[in-house]
Structures are given as structure tokens and as C-alpha cells.
C-alpha positions, 0 to 999 in steps of 0.5 A: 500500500502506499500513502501519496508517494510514499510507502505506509511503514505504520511508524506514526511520528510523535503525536500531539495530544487530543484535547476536547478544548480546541486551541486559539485560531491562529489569525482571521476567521475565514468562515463561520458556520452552525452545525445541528443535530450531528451524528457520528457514526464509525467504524473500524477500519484497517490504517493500511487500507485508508493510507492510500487515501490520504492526502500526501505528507498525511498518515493515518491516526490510530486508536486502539489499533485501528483507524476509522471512518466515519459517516457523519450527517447533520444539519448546516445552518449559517455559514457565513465567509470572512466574518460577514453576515450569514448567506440566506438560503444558500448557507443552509442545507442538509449534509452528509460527508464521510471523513478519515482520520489523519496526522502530519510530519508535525503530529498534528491531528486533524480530518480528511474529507472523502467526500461531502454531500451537500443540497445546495449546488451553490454552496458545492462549487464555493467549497470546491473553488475556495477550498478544494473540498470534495462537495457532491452536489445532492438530494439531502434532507434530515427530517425529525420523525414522528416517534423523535427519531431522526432521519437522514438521506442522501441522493448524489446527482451524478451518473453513479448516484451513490445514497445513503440512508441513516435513522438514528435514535438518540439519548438524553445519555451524556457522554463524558471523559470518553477517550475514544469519543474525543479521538473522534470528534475533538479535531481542530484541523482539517487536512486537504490536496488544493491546487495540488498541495497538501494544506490544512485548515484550522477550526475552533468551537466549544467542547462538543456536547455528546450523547450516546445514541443508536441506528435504527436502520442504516443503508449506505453506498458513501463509504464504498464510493469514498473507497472504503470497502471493509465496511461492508453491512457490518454494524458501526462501532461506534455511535454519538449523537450531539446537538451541535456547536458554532465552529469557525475556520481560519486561512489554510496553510500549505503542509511543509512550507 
């Protein structure tokens, strides 16, 4: 296997510790955004199959000897770009993205995005042009049901057309001074390939509020799509749900220089 150029030897460089507080943003805020009613649901996977999807200079973070993935949906609210006002309509939507797990030669810990599902065709291109981010443009909706339970789908509107389809059931259940769940949640940078470089982008927000929560059903072509085939039908490892938080993101820099 190999990671960006490089062979993947599983040697992690020294890492930086995980901290559920985020540190201070270095400089401007760039964009502003209100995440709702998340749920983050992983799996397990293989650091060997993964490292081959990393951005080059990145290598796969490890807990518990495993790396994971995870299928994250949730509500966007608000976004909003260099401290201007939120944009209506289109700074809304409905999202689903499916993310790894990765550290730099620094031991910096932060996320890579295979790929963002997004409902707003406007909201896709800006990410993708300013950031280089994977957005999909798609039909996403979260709906809360009847019985509270929460619903998520997903329809990419491409010729492959990859869905996914989430019910989750959520607790009142708080979840505290849980390592893994900070492994999982509590990144403060985002690592990204833009314009043929690897950067990466710092965010900050308060302690995520977790809750444990469960699936109902679960019905997903993303992670397949995104590369991750071990996966298969088999039950997530792992399940939090949180009511969501306010983050901000300052400039990116480029990973080595």
C-alpha cells in the first residue's frame, strides 16, 4: 500500500495530544458556520487500507489499533465567509460527508474529507473553488420523525448516484471523559490536496456536547464510493449523537512550507 508517494511503514511520528478544548485560531476567521443535530457514526477500519487515501505528507491516526471512518450527517445552518453576515438560503442545507482520520510530519491531528454531500449546488462549487473540498452536489434532507427519531438521506446527482440512508435514535445519555469519543470528534484541523498541495485548515468551537445514541436502520453506498470497502453491512462501532456547536475556520496553510 502506499500513502501519496510514499510507502505506509505504520511508524506514526510523535503525536500531539487530543484535547476536547480546541486551541486559539491562529489569525482571521475565514468562515463561520452552525452545525445541528450531528451524528457520528464509525467504524473500524484497517490504517493500511485508508493510507492510500490520504492526502500526501498525511498518515493515518490510530486508536486502539485501528483507524476509522466515519459517516457523519447533520444539519448546516449559517455559514457565513470572512466574518460577514450569514448567506440566506444558500448557507443552509442538509449534509452528509464521510471523513478519515489523519496526522502530519508535525503530529498534528486533524480530518480528511472523502467526500461531502451537500443540497445546495451553490454552496458545492464555493467549497470546491475556495477550498478544494470534495462537495457532491445532492438530494439531502434530515427530517425529525414522528416517534423523535431522526432521519437522514442522501441522493448524489451524478451518473453513479451513490445514497445513503441513516435513522438514528438518540439519548438524553451524556457522554463524558470518553477517550475514544474525543479521538473522534475533538479535531481542530482539517487536512486537504488544493491546487495540488497538501494544506490544512484550522477550526475552533466549544467542547462538543455528546450523547450516546443508536441506528435504527442504516443503508449506505458513501463509504464504498469514498473507497472504503471493509465496511461492508457490518454494524458501526461506534455511535454519538450531539446537538451541535458554532465552529469557525481560519486561512489554510500549505503542509511543509
Amino acid at each position: 500500500m502506499t500513502q501519496g508517494s510514499r510507502p505506509y511503514s505504520g511508524v506514526m511520528p510523535s503525536l500531539q495530544p487530543i484535547t476536547p478544548s480546541a486551541p486559539p485560531l491562529p489569525g482571521r476567521v475565514v468562515l463561520t458556520q452552525a452545525w445541528r443535530n450531528l451524528t457520528f457514526v464509525h467504524w473500524r477500519v484497517d490504517p493500511a487500507e485508508i493510507a492510500p487515501l490520504l492526502p500526501p505528507g498525511i498518515v493515518p491516526d490510530v486508536y486502539d489499533g485501528s483507524s476509522w471512518v466515519g459517516l457523519i450527517p447533520f444539519g448546516m445552518h449559517d455559514s457565513a465567509v470572512f466574518g460577514g453576515p450569514a448567506v440566506p438560503y444558500f448557507g443552509t442545507f442538509a449534509e452528509v460527508n464521510v471523513r478519515l482520520y489523519g496526522v502530519d510530519h508535525e503530529g498534528r491531528r486533524g480530518v480528511v474529507f472523502r467526500s461531502l454531500e451537500a443540497s445546495r449546488l451553490a454552496a458545492v462549487l464555493a467549497a470546491r473553488v475556495m477550498f478544494g473540498l470534495p462537495y457532491m452536489w445532492a438530494k439531502a434532507t434530515m427530517v425529525t420523525e414522528p416517534d423523535g427519531v431522526l432521519a437522514y438521506r442522501s441522493h448524489r446527482r451524478t451518473r453513479s448516484a451513490p445514497s445513503s440512508f441513516v435513522r438514528v435514535r438518540t439519548t438524553d445519555t451524556a457522554v463524558l471523559d470518553d477517550p475514544l469519543a474525543d479521538f473522534l470528534t475533538a479535531r481542530w484541523l482539517l487536512f486537504q490536496t488544493h491546487l495540488g498541495r497538501t494544506v490544512a485548515m484550522p477550526n475552533e468551537h466549544r467542547p462538543w456536547p455528546l450523547f450516546e445514541a443508536s441506528i435504527d436502520d442504516i443503508r449506505d453506498e458513501l463509504l464504498p464510493a469514498a473507497g472504503i470497502t471493509s465496511v461492508g453491512t457490518r454494524p458501526p462501532d461506534s455511535v454519538l449523537f450531539s446537538p451541535g456547536v458554532i465552529t469557525r475556520f481560519g486561512r489554510p496553510w500549505r503542509i511543509g512550507g
